[in-house]
VEXVO-864469 format. One record per residue (C-alpha): x, y, z; residue number from 1. Coordinates in Angstrom, 3 decimals, decimal comma. Example, Ala and Ser with C-alpha at 12.3 -4.5 7.8 and 13.67 -1.06 7.14 Angstrom:
@xx:12,300&yy:-4,500&zz:7,800&num:1
@xx:13,670&yy:-1,060&zz:7,140&num:2
***
This chain:
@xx:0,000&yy:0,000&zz:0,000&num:1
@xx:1,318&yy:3,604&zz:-1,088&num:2
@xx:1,979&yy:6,355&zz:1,117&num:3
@xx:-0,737&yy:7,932&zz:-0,933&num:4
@xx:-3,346&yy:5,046&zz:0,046&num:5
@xx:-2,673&yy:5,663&zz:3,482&num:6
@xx:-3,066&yy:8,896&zz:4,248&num:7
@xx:-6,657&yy:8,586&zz:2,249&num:8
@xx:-7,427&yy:5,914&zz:4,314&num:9
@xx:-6,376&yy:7,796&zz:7,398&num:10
@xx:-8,591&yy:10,434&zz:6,304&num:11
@xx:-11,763&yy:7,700&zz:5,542&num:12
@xx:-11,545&yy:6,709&zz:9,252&num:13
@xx:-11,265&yy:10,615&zz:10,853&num:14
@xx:-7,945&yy:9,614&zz:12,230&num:15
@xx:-7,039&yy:11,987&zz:15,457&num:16
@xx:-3,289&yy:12,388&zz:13,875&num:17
@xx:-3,610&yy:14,029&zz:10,792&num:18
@xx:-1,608&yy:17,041&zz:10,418&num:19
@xx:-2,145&yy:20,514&zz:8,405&num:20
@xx:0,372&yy:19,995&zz:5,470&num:21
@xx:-1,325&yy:16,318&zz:5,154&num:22
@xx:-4,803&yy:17,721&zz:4,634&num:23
@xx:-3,729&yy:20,765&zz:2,255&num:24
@xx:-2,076&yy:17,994&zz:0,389&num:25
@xx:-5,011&yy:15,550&zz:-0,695&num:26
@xx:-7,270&yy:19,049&zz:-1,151&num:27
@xx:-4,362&yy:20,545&zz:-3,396&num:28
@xx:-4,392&yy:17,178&zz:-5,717&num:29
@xx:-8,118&yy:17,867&zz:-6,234&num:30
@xx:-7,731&yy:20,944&zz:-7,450&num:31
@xx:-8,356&yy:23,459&zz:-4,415&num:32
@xx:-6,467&yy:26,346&zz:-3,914&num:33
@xx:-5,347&yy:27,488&zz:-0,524&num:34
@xx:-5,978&yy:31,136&zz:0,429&num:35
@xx:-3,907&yy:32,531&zz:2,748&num:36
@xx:-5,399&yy:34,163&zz:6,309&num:37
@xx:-5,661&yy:38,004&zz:6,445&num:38
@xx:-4,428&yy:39,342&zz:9,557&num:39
@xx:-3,020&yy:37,567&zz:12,082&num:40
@xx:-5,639&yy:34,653&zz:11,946&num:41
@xx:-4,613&yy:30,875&zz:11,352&num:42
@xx:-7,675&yy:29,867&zz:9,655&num:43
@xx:-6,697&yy:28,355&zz:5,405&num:44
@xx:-9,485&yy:28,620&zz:3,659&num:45
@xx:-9,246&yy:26,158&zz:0,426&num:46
@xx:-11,454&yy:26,807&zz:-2,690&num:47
@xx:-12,548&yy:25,003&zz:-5,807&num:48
@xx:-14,826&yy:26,364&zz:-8,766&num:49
@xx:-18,328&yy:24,771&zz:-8,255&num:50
@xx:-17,260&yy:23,789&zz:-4,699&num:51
@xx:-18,000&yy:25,018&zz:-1,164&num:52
@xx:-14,870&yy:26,437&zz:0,156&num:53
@xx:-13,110&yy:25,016&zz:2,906&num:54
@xx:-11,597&yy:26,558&zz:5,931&num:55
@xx:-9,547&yy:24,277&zz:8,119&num:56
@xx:-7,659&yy:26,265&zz:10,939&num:57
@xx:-3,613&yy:25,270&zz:11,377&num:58
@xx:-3,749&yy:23,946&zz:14,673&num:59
@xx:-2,463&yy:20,216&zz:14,937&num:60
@xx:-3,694&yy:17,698&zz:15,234&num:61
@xx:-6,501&yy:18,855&zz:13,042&num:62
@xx:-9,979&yy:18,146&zz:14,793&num:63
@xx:-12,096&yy:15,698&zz:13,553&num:64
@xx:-14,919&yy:17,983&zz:12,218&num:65
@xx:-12,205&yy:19,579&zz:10,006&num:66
@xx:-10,980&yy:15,804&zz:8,481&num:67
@xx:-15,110&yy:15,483&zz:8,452&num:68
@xx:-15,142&yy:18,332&zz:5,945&num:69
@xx:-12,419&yy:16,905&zz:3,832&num:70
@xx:-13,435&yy:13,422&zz:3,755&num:71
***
């Protein structure tokens, strides 16, 4: 199994360990585009034509509702 296989996996299951770079990863590979905060605040927002947009703070670990959002 690929690296690639399991951090979707790890994602499938809401795993408690999934860090920042790992989500902006799998959301950049399906075409999102990360938008960077405004002032101070730590919140990414990640958008995709004919999408809702995103916005995952970067805390880690990343709480579940966030990997809920991605998944």
């Amino acid at each position: 199994m690929s690296k690639w296989d399991k951090l979707l996996m790890r994602i499938c299951t809401l795993s408690r360990d999934l860090r920042f770079d790992e989500l902006r990863k799998v959301l950049e590979s399906y075409g999102y585009k990360m938008n960077a905060p405004r002032s101070g605040s730590s919140h990414y927002t990640f958008r995709k034509s004919g999408c809702q947009p995103i916005t995952i703070p970067k805390h880690e670990p990343i709480k579940k509702v966030y990997v809920e959002l991605v998944r």
